[in-house]
C-alpha positions in Angstrom: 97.9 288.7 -31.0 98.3 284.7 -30.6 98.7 284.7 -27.1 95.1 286.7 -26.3 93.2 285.2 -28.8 94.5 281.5 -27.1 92.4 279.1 -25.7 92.8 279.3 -21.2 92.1 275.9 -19.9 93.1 274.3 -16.9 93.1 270.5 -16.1 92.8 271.1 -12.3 91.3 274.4 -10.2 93.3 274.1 -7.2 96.8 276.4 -6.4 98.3 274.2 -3.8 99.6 271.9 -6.0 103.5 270.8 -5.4 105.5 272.7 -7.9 108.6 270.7 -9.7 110.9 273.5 -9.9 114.4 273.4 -9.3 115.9 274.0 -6.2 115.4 277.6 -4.8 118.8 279.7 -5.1 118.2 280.7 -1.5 119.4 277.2 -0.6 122.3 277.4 -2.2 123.2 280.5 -0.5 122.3 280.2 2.8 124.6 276.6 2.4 127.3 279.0 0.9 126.7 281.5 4.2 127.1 278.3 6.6 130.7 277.1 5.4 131.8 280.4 5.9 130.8 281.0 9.0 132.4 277.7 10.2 135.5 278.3 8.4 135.6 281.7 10.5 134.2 280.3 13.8 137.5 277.9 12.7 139.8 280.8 12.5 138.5 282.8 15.7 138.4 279.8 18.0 140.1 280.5 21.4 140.6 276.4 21.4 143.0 276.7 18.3 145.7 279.4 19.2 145.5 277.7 22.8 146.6 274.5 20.8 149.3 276.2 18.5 150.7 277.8 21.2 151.4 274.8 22.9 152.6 273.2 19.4 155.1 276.1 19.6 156.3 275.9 22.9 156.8 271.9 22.5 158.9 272.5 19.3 161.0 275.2 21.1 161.6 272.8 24.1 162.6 270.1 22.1 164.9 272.3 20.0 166.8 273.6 22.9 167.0 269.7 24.1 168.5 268.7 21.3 171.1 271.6 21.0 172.2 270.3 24.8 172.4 266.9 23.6 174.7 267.6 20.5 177.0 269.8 22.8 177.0 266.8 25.7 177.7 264.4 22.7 180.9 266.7 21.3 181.9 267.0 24.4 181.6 262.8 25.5 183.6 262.2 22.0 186.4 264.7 23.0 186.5 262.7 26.8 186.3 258.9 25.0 188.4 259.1 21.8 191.8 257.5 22.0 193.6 260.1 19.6 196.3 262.4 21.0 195.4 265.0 19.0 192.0 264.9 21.1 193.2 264.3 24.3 195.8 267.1 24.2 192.1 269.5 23.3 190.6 268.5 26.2 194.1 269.2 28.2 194.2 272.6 26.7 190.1 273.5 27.3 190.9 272.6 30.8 193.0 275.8 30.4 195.5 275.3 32.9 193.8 274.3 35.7 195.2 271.2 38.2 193.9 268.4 39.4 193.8 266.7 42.8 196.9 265.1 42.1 199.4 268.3 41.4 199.8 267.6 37.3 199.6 270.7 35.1 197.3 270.5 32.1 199.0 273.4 30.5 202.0 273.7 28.1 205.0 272.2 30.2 207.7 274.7 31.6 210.6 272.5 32.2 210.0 271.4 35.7 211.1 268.1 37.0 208.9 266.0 38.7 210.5 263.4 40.9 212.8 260.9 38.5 211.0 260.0 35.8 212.7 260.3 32.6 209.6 261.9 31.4 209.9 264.9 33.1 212.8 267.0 31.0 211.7 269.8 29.5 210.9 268.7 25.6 211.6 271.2 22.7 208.8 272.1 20.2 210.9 270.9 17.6 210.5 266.8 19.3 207.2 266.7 17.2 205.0 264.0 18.1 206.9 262.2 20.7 207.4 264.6 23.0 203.1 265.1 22.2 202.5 261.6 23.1 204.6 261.3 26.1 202.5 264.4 27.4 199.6 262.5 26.5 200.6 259.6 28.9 201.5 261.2 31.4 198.1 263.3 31.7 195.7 260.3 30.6 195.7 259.0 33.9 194.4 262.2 35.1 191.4 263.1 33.0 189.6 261.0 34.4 189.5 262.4 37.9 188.7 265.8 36.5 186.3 265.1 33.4 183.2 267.0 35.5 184.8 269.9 36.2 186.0 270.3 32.9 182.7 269.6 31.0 181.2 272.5 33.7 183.9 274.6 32.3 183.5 273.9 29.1 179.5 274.1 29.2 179.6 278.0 30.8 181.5 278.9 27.6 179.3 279.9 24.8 179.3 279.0 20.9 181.4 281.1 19.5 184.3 280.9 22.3 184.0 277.3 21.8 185.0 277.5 18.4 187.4 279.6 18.3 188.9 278.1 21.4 189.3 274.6 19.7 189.9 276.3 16.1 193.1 278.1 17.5 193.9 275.2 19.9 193.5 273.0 16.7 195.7 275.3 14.5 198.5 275.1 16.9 198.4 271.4 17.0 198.3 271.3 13.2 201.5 273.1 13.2 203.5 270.9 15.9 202.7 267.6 14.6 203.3 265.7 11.8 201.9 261.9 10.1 198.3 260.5 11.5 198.0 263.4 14.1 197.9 266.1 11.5 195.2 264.4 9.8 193.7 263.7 13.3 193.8 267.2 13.7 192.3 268.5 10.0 189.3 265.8 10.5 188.8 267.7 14.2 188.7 270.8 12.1 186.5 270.2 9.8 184.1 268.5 12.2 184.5 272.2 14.2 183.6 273.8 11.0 180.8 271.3 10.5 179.3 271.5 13.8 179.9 276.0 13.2 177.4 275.5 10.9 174.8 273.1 12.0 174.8 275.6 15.3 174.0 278.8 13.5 171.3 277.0 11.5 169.9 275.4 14.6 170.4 279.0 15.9 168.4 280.6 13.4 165.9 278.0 13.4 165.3 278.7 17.2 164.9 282.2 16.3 162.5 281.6 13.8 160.7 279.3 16.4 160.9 282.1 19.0 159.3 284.6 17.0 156.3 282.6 15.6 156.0 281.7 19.2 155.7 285.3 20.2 153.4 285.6 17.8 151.2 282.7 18.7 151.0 283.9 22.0 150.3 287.5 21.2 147.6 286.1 19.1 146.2 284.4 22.3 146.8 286.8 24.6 144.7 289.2 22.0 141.7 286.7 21.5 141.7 286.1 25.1 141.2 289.9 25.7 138.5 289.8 23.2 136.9 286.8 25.1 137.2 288.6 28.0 136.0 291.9 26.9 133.0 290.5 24.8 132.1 288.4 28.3 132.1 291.6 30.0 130.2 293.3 27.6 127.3 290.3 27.2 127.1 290.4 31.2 126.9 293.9 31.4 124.1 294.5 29.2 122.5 291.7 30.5 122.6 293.3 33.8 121.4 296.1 32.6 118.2 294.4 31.2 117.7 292.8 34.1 117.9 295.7 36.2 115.8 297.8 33.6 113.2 295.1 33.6 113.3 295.1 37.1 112.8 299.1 37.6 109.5 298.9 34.9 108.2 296.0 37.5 108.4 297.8 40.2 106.7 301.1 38.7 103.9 298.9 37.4 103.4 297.5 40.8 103.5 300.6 42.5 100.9 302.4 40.0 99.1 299.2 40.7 99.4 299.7 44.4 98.4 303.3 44.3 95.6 302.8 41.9 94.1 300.2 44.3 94.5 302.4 47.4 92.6 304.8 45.2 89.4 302.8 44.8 87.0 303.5 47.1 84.6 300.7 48.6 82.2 301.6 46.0 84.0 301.6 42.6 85.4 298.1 43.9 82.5 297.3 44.0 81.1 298.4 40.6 84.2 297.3 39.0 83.5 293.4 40.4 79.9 293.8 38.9 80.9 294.8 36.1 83.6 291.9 35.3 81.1 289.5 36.1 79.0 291.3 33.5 81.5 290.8 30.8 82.3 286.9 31.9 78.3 286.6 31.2 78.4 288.4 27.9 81.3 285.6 26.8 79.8 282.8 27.5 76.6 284.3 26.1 78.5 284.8 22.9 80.3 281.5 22.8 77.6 279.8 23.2 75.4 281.7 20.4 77.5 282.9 17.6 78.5 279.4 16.0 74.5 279.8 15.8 74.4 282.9 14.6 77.2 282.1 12.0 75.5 279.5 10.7 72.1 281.1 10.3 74.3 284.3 8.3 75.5 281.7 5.9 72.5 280.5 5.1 70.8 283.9 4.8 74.1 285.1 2.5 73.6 281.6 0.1 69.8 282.3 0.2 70.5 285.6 -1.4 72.9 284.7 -3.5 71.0 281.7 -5.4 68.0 284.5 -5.5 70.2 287.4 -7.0 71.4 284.9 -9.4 67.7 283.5 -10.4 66.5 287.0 -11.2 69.3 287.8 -12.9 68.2 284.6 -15.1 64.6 286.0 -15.4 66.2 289.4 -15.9 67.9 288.4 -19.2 65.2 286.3 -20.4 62.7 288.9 -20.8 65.5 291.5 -21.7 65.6 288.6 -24.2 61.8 288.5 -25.1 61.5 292.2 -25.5 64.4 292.2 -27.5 62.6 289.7 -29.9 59.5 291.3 -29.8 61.3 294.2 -31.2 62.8 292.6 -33.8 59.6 290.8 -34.4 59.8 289.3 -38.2 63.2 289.6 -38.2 65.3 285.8 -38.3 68.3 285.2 -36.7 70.1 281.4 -36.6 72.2 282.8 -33.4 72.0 284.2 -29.8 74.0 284.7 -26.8 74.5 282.3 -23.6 75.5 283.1 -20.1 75.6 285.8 -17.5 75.6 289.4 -18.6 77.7 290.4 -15.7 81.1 291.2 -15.0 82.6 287.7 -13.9 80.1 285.5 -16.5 81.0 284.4 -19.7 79.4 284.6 -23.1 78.7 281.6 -25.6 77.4 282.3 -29.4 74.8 279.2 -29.5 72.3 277.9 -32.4 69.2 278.2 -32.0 68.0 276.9 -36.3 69.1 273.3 -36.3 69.7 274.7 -40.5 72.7 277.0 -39.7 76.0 277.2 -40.1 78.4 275.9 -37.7 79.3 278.4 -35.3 83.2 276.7 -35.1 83.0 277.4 -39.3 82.2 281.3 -38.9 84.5 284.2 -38.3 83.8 285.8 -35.4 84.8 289.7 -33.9 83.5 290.9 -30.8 82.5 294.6 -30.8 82.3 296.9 -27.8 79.4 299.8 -27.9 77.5 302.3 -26.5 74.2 301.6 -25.1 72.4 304.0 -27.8 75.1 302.2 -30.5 76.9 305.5 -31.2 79.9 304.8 -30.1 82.3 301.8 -30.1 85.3 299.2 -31.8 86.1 295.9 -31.9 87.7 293.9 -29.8 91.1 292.8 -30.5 91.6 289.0 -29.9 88.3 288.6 -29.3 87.5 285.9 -32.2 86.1 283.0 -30.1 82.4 281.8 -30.1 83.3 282.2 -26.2 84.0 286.0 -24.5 84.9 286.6 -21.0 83.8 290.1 -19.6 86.7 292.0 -18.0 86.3 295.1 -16.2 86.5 297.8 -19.2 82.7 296.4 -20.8 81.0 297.5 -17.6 78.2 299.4 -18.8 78.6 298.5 -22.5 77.0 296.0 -25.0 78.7 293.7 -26.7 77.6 292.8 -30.2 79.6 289.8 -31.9 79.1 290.0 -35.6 79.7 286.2 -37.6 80.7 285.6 -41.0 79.8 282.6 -42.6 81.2 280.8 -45.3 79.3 281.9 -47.7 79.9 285.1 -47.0 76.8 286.0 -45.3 76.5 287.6 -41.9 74.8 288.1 -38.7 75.3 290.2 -35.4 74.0 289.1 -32.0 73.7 291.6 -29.2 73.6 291.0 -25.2 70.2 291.8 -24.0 71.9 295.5 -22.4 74.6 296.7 -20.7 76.9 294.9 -18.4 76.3 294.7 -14.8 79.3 295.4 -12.4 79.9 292.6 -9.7 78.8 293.2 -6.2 80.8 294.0 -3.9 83.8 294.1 -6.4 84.1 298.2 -6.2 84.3 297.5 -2.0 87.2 295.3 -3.0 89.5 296.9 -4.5 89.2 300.1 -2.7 90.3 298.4 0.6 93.2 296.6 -1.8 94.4 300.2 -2.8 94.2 301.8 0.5 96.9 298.8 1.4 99.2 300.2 -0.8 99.9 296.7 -2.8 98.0 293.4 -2.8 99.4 290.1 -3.8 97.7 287.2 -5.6 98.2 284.0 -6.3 98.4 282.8 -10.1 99.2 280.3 -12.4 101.6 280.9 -15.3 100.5 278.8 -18.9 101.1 280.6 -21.6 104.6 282.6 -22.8 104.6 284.4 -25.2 101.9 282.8 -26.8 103.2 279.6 -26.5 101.4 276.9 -24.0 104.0 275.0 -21.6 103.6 272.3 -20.9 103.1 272.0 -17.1 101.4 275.4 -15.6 103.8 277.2 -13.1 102.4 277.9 -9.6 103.5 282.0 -9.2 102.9 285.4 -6.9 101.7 288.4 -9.0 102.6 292.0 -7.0 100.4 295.1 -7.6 101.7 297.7 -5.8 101.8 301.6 -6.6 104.4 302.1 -9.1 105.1 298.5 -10.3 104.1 294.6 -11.2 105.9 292.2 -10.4 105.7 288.4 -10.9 108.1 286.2 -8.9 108.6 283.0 -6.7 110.7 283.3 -3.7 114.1 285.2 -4.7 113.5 284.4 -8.4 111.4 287.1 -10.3 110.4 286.5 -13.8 108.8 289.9 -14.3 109.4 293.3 -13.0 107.8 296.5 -14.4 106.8 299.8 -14.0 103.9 301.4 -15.1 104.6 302.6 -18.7 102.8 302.9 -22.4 104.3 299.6 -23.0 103.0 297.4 -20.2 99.4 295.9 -21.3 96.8 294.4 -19.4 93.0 293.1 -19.9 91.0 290.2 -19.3 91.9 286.9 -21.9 90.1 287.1 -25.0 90.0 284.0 -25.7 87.9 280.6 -25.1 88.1 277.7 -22.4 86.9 276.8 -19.2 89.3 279.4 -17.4 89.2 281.9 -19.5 86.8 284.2 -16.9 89.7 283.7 -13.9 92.3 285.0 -16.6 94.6 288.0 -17.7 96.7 288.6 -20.1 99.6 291.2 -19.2 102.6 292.2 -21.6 105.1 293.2 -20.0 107.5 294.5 -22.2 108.0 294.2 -26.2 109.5 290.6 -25.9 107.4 289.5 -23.0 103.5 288.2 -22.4 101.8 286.4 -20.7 98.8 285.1 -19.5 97.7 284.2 -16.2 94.9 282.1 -14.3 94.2 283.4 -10.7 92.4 281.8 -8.0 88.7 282.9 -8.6 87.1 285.3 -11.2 86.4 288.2 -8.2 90.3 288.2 -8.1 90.9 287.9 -11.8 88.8 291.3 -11.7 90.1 293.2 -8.4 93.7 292.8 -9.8 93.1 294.4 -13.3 90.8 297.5 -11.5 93.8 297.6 -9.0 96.4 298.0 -11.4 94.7 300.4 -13.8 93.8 302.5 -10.7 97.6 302.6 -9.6 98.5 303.4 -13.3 96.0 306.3 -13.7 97.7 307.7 -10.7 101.3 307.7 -12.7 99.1 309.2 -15.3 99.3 306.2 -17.7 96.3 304.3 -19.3 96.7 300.5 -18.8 94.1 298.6 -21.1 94.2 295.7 -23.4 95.7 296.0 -27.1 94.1 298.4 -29.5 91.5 299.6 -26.6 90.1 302.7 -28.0 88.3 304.2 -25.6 89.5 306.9 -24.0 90.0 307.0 -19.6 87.6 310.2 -19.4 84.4 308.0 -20.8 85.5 305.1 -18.9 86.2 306.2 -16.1 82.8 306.9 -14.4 81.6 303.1 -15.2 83.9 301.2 -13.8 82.9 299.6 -10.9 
């Protein structure tokens, strides 16, 4: 029992003090609830899929630019190179077709044309004169018709193309001979080459095309969803507005016809009587500061007198309990209020005795007619703090000196209840559950070092002590929990409780005044009785059924 037998002091009374705890989890939290919601805002934004989208349709632009730029560039290589091997490719693309001047630009057929030497009908077998003497005789031509074969050549698609020039090409390969053949390999391999930097550019569109789709199906949705939730806010919002409207005009028209109700007379009396009640306010603004004032004074006046006969009250309790005990010596004898909310002091009063700090000390708690009683566990102080269970009870505190001799002091009679206190705490329990504020500065019997500003909950089938989101205890009414008033010394000791909440947890508590330090013990005990368990203080032998009609 270290921790109710302690000492409860307190260097400062006041409960507003600035607490040095860490940072509240709920902090971190709501900071952790903010990123999301931006990253997701982020996600959802109708500004963001606009932008992708357009990201998308720039890249497919640009591809398909580019594809007509490599097709113009094979084509502007195949109209400029000097090779035969090329120029005859161009001749046969043209497929056939003449030009403004009457030359063929397909595969000759042996007819004359005029004198020229050139113009006999060459064998297949003449190799690559007979190719290059075509050639000169065409070159001058190509020129003239260059646009209408690159139209020609353009409507075709990718894969006539390439198998146009890959067959025109393998033709060639097999009709000439020296630099054209390898002029005619390198123009198939660039074929091949340019095959396959098509079908990836092809399938790199596609892919293009398809996120595109999806961008914009993504836009397209989140633009509904705009539009929809739009609809939606202005709808209801209509439909406030035209509800509120509707209730206006039902109050004015019960107005209307409640006024056209009034006769002359009742308007009348209903003017005389609102000047009646502007009167009455200013009468009572102007008088109950006053009056306020003059209840305070009467309320302290009664006070300071209930408290000075309760002085003379215990003074002759005190003289008739010496006249009694007339002949009898005692070294000792009890200071303070005998009240609920007091506190007790074992004083000399022979300068010749022993030291009261030297003496062992036990508190008792007994009857009135001394039948009935026990000690007081943790109650070993020369100082004792009533708490709600002594109501109605003497206390005897029974010293043992050093040399083993002994002496019990009594209080002058039974412990008087607090006024006003059983008021209290019946308006607490018809709430349902009160909280108060406390101080946490002892743990498990050990004192730390800086007391911790706390909230203790009493409601109807629990206690619970927290701060914020962070709870440090949580109960339920049980055998286990404990609770009573501290037992020990110090200047606080009559604003505080000791509670055990479980087997590896107690503590005690200073709360703002000693009327709350009371109301929260009756509270809880009341609660617990309810739940049909008995909440004292350790070792409290006295049963709930003699209790129970003298608490306050």
């Amino acid at each position: 029992m270290k921790g109710i037998a302690a000492d409860v002091t307190l260097s400062r009374t006041g409960f507003h003090d600035q607490d040095d705890d860490t940072e509240s989890p709920s902090k971190v939290v709501v900071a952790q609830e903010a990123v999301e919601l931006e990253k997701l805002q982020r996600r959802l934004s109708v500004r963001d899929l606009a932008t992708q989208f357009e990201n998308g349709q720039a890249a497919a632009t640009a591809a398909a630019a580019k594809l007509a730029d490599e097709a113009v560039a094979v084509l502007s290589i195949c109209n400029k190179s000097p090779s035969p091997v090329k120029a005859d490719i161009k001749r046969r693309l043209s497929g056939g077709h003449q030009c403004s001047h009457g030359h063929s630009h397909g595969h000759s057929h042996g007819h004359s044309h005029g004198n020229s030497p050139d113009s006999k009908v060459k064998s297949p077998g003449d190799g690559a004169p007979v190719f290059r003497s075509s050639f000169r005789r065409t070159s001058g031509n190509i020129r003239e018709c260059e646009r209408h074969k690159v139209q020609e050549v353009m409507v075709l698609d990718r894969t006539a193309l390439t198998k146009k020039l890959r067959v025109l090409l393998s033709e060639l390969a097999g009709r000439v001979a020296g630099r054209n053949k390898d002029d005619v390999t390198e123009a198939l391999a660039i074929i091949e080459a340019m095959d396959l930097q098509w079908i990836q550019k092809e399938n790199e569109l596609a892919q293009e095309k398809a996120d595109l789709k999806k961008t914009a199906a993504l836009f397209k949705q989140a633009s509904d969803d705009a539009r929809r939730m739009v609809e939606e806010a202005r709808a209801n919002a209509q439909a406030e507005v035209e509800a509120a409207q509707a209730a206006v005009l039902r109050v004015e028209a019960a107005l209307e016809e409640q006024t056209q109700s009034l006769s002359i007379a009742e308007k009348e009396e209903l003017e005389m009587m609102r000047k009646e009640i502007n009167e009455a306010r200013r009468i009572k603004m102007l008088h109950e500061p006053s009056k306020t004032m003059d209840m305070e004074c009467e309320i302290e006046g009664l006070r300071q007198g209930l408290s000075q006969k309760s002085v003379e009250i215990v003074q002759l309790r005190k003289e008739l309990l010496a006249a009694k005990r007339a002949g009898q010596t005692g070294h000792y004898e009890l200071q303070g209020e005998e009240r609920l909310g007091g506190a007790l002091a074992i004083t000399q009063i022979n300068e010749g005795a022993v030291d009261v700090s030297k003496c062992i000390i036990q508190w008792h708690r007994i009857a009135v007619d001394g039948s009935k009683g026990g000690p007081i566990t943790g109650a070993t102080r020369p100082q004792y703090a009533p708490e709600p269970l002594d109501v109605g009870w003497l206390l005897r505190a029974d010293l043992t000196m050093p040399d083993e001799k002994k002496e019990s002091i009594f209080t002058t009679g039974p412990l008087d209840a607090a006024p006003g206190l059983g008021n209290y705490v019946e308006a607490l329990f018809k709430k349902g559950s009160s909280e108060f504020n406390i101080r946490l500065v002892q743990q498990n019997g050990e004192v730390l070092e800086k007391p911790l500003h706390r909230v203790m909950l009493i409601d109807r089938t629990r206690i619970k002590l927290y701060k914020g989101r962070k709870t440090i205890a949580k109960e339920e009414y049980t055998s286990i929990i404990q609770l009573c008033g501290a037992r020990g010394g110090g200047q606080a000791a009559s604003r505080a409780l000791y509670w055990v909440a479980n087997k590896g947890l107690s503590l005690m508590l200073v709360l703002d005044s000693e009327r709350e330090r009371n109301a929260a013990i009756l509270l809880a005990r009341r609660f617990a009785r309810d739940q049909n368990v008995t909440l004292f203080g350790p070792d409290d032998g006295i049963s709930v059924s003699k209790i129970s009609g003298r608490l306050p």
